[in-house]
DODO-57133 format. One record per residue (C-alpha): residue number from 1; x, y, z; residue in three letters; chain. Coordinates in steps of 0.2 Angstrom, whole numbers. Each point is the difference from the previous one (the first is absolute). Layout:
<atoms>
<NUM,<X,Y,Z>,ALA,A>
...
</atoms>
This chain:
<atoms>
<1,<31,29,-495>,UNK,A>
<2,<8,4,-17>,UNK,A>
<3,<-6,-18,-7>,UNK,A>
<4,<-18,1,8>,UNK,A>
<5,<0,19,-10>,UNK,A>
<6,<7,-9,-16>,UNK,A>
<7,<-12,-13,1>,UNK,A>
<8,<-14,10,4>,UNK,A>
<9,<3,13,-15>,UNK,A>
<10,<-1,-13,-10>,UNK,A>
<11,<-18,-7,1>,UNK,A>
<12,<-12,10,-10>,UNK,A>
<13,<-14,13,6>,UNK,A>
<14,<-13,-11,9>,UNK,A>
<15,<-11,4,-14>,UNK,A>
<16,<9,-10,-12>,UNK,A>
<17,<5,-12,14>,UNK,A>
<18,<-19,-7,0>,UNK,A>
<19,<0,-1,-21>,UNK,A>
<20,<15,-10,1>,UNK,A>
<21,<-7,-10,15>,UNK,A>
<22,<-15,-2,-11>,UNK,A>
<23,<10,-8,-15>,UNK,A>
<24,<9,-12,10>,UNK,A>
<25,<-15,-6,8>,UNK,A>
<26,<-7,-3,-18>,UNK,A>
<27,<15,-10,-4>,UNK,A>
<28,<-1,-9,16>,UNK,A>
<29,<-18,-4,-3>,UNK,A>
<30,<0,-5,-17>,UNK,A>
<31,<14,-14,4>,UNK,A>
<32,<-10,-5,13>,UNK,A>
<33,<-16,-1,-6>,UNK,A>
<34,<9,-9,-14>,UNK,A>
<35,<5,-14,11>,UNK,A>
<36,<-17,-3,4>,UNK,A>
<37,<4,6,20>,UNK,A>
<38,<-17,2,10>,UNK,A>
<39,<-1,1,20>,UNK,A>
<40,<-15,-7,12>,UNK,A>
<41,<-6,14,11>,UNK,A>
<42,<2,-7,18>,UNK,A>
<43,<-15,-6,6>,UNK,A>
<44,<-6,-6,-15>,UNK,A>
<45,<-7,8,-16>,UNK,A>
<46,<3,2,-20>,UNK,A>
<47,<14,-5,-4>,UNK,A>
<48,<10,21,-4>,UNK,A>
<49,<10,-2,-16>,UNK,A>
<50,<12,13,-6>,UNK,A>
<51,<-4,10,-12>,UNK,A>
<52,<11,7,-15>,UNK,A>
<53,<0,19,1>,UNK,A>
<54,<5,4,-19>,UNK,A>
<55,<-13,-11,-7>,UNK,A>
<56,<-14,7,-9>,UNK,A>
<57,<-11,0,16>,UNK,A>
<58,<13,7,10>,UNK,A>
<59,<2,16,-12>,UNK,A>
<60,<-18,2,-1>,UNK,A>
<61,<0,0,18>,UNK,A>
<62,<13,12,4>,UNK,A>
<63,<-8,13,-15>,UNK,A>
<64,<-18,-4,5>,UNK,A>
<65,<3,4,20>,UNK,A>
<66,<15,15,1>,UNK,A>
<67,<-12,14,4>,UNK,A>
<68,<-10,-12,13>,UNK,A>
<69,<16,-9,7>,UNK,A>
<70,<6,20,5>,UNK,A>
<71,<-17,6,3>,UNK,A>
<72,<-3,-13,13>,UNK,A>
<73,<16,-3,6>,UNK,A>
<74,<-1,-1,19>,UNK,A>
<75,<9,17,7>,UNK,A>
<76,<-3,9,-13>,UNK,A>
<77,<-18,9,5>,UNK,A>
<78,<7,0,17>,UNK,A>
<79,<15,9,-2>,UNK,A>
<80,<-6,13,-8>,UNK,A>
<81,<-15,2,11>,UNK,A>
<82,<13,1,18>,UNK,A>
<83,<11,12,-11>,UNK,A>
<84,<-12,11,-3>,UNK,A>
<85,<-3,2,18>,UNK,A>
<86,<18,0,7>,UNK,A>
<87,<6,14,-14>,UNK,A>
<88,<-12,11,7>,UNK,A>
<89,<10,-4,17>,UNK,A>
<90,<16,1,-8>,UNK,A>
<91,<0,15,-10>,UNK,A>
<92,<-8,13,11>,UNK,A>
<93,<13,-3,14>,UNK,A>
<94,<-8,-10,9>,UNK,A>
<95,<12,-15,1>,UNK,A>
<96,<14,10,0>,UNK,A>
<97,<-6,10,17>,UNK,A>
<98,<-4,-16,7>,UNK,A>
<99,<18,-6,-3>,UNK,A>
<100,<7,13,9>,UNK,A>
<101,<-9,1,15>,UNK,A>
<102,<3,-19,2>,UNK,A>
<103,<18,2,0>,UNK,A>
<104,<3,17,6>,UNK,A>
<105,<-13,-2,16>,UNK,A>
<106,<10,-13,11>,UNK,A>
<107,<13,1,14>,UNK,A>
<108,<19,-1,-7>,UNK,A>
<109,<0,-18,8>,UNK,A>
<110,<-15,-7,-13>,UNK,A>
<111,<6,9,-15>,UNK,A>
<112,<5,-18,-7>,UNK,A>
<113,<-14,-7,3>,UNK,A>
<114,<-11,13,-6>,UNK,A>
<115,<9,1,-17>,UNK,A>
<116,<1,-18,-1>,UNK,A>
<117,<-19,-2,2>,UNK,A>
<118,<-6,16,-10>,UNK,A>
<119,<10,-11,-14>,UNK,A>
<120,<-12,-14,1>,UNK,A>
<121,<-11,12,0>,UNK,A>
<122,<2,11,-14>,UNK,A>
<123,<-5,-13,-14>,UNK,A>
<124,<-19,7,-1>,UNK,A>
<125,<13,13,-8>,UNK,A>
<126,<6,-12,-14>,UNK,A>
<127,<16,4,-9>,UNK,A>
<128,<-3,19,9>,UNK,A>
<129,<7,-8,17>,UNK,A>
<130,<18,1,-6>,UNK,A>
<131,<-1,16,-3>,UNK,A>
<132,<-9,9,14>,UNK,A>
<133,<7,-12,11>,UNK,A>
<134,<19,-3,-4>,UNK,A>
<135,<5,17,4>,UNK,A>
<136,<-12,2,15>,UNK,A>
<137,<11,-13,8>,UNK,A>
<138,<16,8,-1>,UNK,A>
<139,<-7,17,5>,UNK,A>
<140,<-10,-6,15>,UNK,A>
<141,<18,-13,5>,UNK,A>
<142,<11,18,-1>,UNK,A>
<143,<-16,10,10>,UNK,A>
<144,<4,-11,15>,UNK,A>
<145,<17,-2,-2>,UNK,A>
<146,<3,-14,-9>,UNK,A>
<147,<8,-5,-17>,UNK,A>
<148,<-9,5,-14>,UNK,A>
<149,<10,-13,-10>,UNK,A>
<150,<-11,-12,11>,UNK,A>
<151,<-17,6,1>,UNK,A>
<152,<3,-1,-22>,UNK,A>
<153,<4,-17,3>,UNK,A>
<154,<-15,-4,14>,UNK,A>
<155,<-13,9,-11>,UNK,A>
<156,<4,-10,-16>,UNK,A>
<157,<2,-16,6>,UNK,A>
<158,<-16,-1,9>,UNK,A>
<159,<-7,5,-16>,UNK,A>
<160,<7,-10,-11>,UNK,A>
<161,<3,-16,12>,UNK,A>
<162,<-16,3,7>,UNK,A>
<163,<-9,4,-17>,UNK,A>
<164,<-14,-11,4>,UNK,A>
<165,<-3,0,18>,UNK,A>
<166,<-11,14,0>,UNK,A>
<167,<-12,1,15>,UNK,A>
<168,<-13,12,-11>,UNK,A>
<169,<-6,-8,-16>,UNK,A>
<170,<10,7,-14>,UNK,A>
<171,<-2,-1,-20>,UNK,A>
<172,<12,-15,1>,UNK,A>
<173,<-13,-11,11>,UNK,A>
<174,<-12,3,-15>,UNK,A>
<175,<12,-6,-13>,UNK,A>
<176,<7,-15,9>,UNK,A>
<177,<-18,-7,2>,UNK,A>
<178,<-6,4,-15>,UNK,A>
<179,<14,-12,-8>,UNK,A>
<180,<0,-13,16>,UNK,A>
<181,<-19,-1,-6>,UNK,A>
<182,<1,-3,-19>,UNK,A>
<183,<17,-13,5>,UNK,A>
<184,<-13,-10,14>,UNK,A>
<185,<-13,-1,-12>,UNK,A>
<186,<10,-11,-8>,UNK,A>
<187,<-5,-13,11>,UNK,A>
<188,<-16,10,9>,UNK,A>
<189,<-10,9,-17>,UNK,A>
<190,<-10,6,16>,UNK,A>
<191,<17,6,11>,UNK,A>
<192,<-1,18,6>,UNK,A>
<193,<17,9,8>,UNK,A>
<194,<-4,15,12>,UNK,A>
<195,<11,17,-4>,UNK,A>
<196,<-1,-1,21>,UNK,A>
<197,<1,-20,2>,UNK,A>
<198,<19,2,7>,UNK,A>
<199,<-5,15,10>,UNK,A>
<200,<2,-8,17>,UNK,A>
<201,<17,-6,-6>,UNK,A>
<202,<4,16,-7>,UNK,A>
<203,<-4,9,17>,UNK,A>
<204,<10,-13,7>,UNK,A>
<205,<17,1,-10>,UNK,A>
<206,<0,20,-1>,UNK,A>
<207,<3,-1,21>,UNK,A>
<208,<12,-14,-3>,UNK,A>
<209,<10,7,-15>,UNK,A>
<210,<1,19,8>,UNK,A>
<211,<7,-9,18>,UNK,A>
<212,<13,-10,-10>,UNK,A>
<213,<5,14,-8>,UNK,A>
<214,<2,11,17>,UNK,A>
<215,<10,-12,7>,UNK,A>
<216,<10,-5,-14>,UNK,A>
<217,<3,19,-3>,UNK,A>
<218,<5,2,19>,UNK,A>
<219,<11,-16,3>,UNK,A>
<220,<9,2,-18>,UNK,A>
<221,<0,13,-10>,UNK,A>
<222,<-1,13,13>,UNK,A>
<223,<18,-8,7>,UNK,A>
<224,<6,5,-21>,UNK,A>
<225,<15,12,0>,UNK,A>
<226,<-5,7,-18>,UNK,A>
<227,<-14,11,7>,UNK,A>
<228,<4,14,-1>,UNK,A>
<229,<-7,13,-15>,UNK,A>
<230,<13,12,-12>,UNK,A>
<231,<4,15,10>,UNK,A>
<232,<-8,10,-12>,UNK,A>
<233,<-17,-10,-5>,UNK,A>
<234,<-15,8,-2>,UNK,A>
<235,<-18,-5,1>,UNK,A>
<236,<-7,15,0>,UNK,A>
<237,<-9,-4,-16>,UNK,A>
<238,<-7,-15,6>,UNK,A>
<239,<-16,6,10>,UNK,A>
<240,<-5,2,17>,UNK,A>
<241,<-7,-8,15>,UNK,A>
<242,<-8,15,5>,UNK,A>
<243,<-18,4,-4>,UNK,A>
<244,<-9,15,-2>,UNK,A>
<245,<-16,4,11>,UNK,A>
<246,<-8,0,-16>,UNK,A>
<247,<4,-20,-2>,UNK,A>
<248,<-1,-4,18>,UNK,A>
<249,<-18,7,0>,UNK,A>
<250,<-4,-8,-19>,UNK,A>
<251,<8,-18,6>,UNK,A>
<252,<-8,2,18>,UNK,A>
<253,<-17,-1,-10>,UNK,A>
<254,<3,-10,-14>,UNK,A>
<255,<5,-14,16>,UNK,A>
<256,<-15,6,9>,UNK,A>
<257,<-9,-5,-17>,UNK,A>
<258,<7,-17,0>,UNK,A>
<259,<-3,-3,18>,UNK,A>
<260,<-19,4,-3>,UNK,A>
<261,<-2,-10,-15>,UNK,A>
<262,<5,-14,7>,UNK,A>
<263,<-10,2,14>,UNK,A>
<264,<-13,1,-10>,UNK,A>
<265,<4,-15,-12>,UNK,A>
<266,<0,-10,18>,UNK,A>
<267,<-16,4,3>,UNK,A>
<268,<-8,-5,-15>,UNK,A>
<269,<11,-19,0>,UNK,A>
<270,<-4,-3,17>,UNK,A>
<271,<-19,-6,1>,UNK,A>
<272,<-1,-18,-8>,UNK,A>
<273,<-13,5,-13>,UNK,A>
<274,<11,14,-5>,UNK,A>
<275,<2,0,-19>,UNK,A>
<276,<17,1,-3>,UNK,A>
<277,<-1,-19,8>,UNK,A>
<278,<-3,-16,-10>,UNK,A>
<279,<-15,-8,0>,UNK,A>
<280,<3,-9,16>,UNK,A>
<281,<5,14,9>,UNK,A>
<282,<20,-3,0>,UNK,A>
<283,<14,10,-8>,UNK,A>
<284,<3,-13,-11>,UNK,A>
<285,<-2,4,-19>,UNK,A>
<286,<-11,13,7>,UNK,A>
<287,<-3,16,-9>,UNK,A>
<288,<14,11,11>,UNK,A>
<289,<15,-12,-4>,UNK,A>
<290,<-6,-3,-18>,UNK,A>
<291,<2,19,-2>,UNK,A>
<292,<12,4,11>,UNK,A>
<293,<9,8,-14>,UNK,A>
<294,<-15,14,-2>,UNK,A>
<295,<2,2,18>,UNK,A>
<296,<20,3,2>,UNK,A>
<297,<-3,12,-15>,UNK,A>
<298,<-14,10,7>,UNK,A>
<299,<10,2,18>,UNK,A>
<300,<15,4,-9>,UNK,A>
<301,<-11,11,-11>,UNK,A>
<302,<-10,10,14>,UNK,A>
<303,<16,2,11>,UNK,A>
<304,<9,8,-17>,UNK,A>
<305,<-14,14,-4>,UNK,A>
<306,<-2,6,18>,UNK,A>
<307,<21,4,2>,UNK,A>
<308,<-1,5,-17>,UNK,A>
<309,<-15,11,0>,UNK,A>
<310,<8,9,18>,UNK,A>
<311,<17,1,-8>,UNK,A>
<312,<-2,8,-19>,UNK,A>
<313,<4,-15,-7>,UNK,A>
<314,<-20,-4,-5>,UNK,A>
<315,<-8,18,-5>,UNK,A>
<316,<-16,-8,-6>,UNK,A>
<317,<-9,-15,-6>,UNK,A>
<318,<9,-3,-17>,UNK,A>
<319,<15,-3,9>,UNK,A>
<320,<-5,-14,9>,UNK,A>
<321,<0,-12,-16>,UNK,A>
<322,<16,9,-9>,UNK,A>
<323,<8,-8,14>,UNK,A>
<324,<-10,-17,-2>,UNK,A>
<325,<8,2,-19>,UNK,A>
<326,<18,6,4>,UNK,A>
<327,<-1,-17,12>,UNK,A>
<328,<-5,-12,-14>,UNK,A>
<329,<11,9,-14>,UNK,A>
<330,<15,-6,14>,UNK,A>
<331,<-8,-18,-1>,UNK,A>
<332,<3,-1,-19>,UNK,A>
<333,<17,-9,-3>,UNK,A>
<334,<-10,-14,13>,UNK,A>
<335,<-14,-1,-9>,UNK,A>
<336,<8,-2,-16>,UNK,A>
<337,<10,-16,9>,UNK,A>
<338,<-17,-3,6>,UNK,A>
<339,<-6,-3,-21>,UNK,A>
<340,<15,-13,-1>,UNK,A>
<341,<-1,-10,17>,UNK,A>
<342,<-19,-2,-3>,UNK,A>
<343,<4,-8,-16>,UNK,A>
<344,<15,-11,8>,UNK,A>
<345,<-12,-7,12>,UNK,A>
<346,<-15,-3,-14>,UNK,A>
<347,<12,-11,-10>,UNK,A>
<348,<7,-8,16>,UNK,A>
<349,<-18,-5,5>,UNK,A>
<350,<-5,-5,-18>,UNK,A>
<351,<15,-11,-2>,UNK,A>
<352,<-1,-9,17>,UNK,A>
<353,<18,-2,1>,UNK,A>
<354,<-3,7,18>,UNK,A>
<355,<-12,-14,5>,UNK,A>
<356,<10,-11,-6>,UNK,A>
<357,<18,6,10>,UNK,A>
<358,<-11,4,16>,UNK,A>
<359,<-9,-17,0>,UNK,A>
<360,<18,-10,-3>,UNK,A>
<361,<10,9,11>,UNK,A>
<362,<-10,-1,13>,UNK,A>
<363,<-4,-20,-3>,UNK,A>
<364,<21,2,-2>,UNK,A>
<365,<-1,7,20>,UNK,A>
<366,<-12,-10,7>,UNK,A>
<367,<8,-15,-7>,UNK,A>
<368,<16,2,8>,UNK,A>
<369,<-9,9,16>,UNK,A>
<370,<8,16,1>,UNK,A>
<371,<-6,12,15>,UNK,A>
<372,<-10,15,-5>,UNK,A>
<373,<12,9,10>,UNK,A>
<374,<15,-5,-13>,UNK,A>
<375,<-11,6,-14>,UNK,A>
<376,<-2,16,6>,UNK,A>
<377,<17,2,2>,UNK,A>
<378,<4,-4,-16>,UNK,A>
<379,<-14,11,-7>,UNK,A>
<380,<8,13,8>,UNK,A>
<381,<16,-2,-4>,UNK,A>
<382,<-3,1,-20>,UNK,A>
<383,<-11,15,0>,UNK,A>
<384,<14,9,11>,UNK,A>
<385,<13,-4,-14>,UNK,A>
<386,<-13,4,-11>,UNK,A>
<387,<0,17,8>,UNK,A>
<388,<14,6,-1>,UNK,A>
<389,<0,1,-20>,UNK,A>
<390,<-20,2,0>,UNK,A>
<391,<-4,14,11>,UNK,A>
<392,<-16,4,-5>,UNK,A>
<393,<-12,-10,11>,UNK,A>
<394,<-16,0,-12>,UNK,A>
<395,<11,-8,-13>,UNK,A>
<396,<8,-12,10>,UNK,A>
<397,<-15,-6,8>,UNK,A>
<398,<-7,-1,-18>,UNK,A>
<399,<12,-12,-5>,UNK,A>
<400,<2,-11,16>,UNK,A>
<401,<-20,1,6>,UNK,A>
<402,<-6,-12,-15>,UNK,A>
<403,<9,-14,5>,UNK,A>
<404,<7,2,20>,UNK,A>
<405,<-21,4,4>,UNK,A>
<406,<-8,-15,-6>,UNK,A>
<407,<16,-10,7>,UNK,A>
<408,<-3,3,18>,UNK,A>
<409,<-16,2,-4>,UNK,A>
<410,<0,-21,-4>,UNK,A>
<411,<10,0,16>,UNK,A>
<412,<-15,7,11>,UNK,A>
<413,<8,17,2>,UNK,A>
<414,<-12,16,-5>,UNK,A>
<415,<5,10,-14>,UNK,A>
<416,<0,15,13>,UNK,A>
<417,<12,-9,10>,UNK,A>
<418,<11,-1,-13>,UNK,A>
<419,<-1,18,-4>,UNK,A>
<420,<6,4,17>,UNK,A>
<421,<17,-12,-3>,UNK,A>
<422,<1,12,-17>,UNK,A>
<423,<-1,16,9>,UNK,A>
<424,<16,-4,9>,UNK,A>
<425,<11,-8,-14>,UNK,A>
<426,<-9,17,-10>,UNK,A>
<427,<9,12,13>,UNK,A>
<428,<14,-7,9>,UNK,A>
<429,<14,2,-13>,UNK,A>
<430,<-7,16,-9>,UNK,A>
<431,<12,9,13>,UNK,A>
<432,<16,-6,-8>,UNK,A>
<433,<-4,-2,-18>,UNK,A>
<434,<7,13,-12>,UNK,A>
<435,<-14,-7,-11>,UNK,A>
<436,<-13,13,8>,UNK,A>
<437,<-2,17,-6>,UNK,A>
<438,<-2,7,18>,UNK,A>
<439,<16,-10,5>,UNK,A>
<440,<9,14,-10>,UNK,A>
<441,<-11,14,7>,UNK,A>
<442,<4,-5,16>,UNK,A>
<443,<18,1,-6>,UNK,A>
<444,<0,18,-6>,UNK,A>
<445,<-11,6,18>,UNK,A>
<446,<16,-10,9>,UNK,A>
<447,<14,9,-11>,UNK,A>
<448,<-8,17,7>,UNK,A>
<449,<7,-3,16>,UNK,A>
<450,<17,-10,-8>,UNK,A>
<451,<4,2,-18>,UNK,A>
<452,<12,-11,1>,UNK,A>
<453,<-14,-17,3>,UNK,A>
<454,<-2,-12,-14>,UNK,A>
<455,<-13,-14,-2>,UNK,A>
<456,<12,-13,11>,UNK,A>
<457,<-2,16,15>,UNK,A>
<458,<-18,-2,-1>,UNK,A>
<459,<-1,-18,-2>,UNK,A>
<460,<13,-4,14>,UNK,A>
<461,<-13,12,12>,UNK,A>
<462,<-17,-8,-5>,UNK,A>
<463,<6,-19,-3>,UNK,A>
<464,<1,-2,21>,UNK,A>
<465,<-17,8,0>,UNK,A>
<466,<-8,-8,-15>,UNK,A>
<467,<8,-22,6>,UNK,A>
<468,<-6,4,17>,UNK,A>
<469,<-19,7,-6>,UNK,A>
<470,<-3,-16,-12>,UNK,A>
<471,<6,-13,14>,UNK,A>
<472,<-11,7,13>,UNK,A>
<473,<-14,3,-12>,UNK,A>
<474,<1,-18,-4>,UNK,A>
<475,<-2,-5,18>,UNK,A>
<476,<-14,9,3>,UNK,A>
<477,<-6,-9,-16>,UNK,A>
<478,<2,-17,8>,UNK,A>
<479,<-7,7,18>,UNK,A>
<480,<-16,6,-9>,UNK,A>
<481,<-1,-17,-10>,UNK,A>
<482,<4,-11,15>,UNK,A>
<483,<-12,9,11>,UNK,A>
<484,<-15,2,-14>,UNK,A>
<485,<-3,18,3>,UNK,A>
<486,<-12,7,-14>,UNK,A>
<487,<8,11,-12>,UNK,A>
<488,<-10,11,-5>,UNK,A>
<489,<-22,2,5>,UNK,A>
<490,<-6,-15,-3>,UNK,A>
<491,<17,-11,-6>,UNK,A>
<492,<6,-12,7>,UNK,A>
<493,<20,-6,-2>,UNK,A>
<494,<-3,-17,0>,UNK,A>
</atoms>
């Protein structure tokens, strides 16, 4: 753990990682564009020649296109559009209350559970989830008479483990298919990634991670004789579980809100010539999935003013769009990594060092006839090492997409397949890494109950729940691609 932390301080801010990144590509490219190496698309088609990125046409590139490379990179509108909505949700309550009757309004017997799945849950939330959730656990494991110590570590590893397994489309969805869309066009110019095209698979994992982590919880750590919290630990400070009639009757609304929206939303997508449908009266590329973003935000959004407005937290109609502004202020240090990795990826696509990778390691693959299966594998266990030091997902992603997507794309895999295989090497080790800022928090919510707990305390209790999550969530991976079970409306695995 010390050398992962060692390692890990050393890399620079993500910001700088991509300028650095973006150097060494230049270097890269001009030696290869030097040597005269070109690539032939498969399938035929003009010959793709590399092209030098500090040569006078690739400065003018890079000065001419800065504004339009960010203002038409992929997540970017999309983001900001979702947050808008979900900040409304967030900051009048609304989330919070949610939290708390999902944990709090179970038998003793399903408290795991319930933590476990409100987790996967809680990432419409974004980086809030740590901090509404985190303590909830503890106070909702010592309501029923449990360890609080455990319901800390329950509650954050489902969070961070589970990070991207969210059954509601959250911010993160936007972000991943923004940058899966700019990395397949690549190969596609005309590729499209759907912020809900691993929804099915999402649904999926959230049931799968939250029963793993019940029964590893149960078999395992439960049988732990360090349970047991400082004789003289508070929590008092940490909240409650308990809300007030005001809330109840604000959150029963607000969900009544939700309930009746979606009804409504049905209603209008159900006939065939409805026209949120495409042309051919499918869901595909129609106008609902295109803009799924503007309708999470609007959901998010009406659910948000009816709590607020029956709770105080809305008094009138100006306060609906400070909230929409305190939400987008808190999206500012990703949008100014945004400006960087929508750079990064201009020059990657410029120089066509990415076409030329793809298109030889794949020929490298097929030529020596290595399964699908064994790829994925491999894919897998790169970005999960990755992890570890790289814990921010959007940058990752940024840095592996532009050559892993058109890879498998060559190989007959969909670039929304190969997001799915992301999503799990993006969450499995987040748990265990001292490298994430909420790995910390989760350390001082922990050394409430037992001062004396270190980082190796909170690792030792979330690395059984954390190996366990990523091998069954691999599993189902293979299941869902054996099988061919769409993952998302309208896309298929295969």
């Amino acid at each position: 753990m010390a050398v992962v932390e060692r390692a890990g301080n050393a890399l620079p801010h993500p910001f700088w990682l991509f300028w650095i990144l973006a150097v060494v590509l230049g270097v890269v490219s001009a030696v290869m564009a030097g040597a005269g190496v070109t690539v032939v698309p498969p399938g035929g088609g003009d010959r793709i020649a590399v092209q030098n990125l500090f040569s006078g046409d690739g400065l003018a590139m890079a000065v001419s296109t800065a504004v339009s490379n960010f203002a038409e990179f992929p997540p970017m509108a999309t983001i900001v559009v979702v947050i808008m909505g979900v900040a409304v949700a967030e900051r009048t309550g609304f989330l919070a209350a949610a939290m708390k009757v999902g944990v709090s309004r179970v038998p003793a017997a399903w408290v795991v559970f319930a933590v476990a799945f409100v987790g996967t849950m809680s990432h419409v939330a974004s980086a809030a989830a740590y901090i509404i959730l985190v303590p909830l656990g503890g106070l909702a494991f010592r309501a029923v008479g449990r360890s609080p110590i455990l319901g800390v570590v329950v509650a954050y590893t489902a969070i961070a483990s589970g990070y991207d397994a969210s059954p509601i489309p959250t911010p993160n969805d936007a972000i991943f298919a923004g940058i899966t869309t700019a990395a397949a066009r690549i190969v596609d110019p005309d590729a499209y990634v759907s912020p809900v095209s691993n929804w099915f698979f999402n649904i999926a994992s959230s049931l799968v991670l939250a029963t793993v982590i019940t029964l590893v919880t149960k078999l395992v750590l439960a049988k732990r004789p360090d349970l047991d919290a400082d004789p003289d630990a508070d929590d008092s400070d940490l909240g409650s579980l308990v809300l007030s009639d005001r809330e109840r009757r604000a959150l029963r609304w607000a969900v009544l809100t939700l309930v009746g929206a979606l009804v409504v939303l049905t209603a209008v997508v159900l006939p065939g010539s409805s026209p949120l449908r495409a042309a051919d009266g499918s869901l595909n590329d129609s106008p609902l999935l295109t803009g799924v973003a503007m309708v999470v935000a609007v959901l998010f959004g009406l659910t948000g003013i009816v709590y607020g407005s029956m709770t105080g937290a809305i008094e009138k109609a100006g306060d609906v769009p400070a909230l929409m502004g305190q939400g987008i202020k808190q999206m500012a240090p990703v949008l100014v990594l945004f400006f960087a990795i929508a750079q990064f990826l201009a020059y990657f696509d410029y120089t066509h060092v990415g076409d030329v990778v793809s298109v030889r390691a794949a020929e490298l693959l097929q030529t020596n006839d290595v399964p699908v299966a064994v790829v994925f594998l491999l894919v897998l266990l790169l970005l999960s090492v990755v992890n570890v030091l790289v814990t921010s997902g959007s940058a990752m992603w940024s840095i592996a997409a532009p050559v892993i997507v058109p890879l498998l794309m060559l190989l007959s895999v969909p670039p929304e397949t190969t997001q799915a295989l992301f999503r799990i090497a993006d969450s499995g080790s987040t748990a265990v890494t001292p490298m994430s800022p909420y790995f910390v928090m989760a350390l001082g919510f922990l050394q409430r109950y037992r001062k004396s707990a270190g980082i190796g305390t909170l690792a030792s209790y979330t690395l059984p729940l954390a190996v366990a999550m990523t091998l069954a969530w691999t599993v189902l991976f293979f299941v869902w691609w054996a099988l061919g079970i769409p993952l998302g409306p309208g896309v298929a695995v295969r």
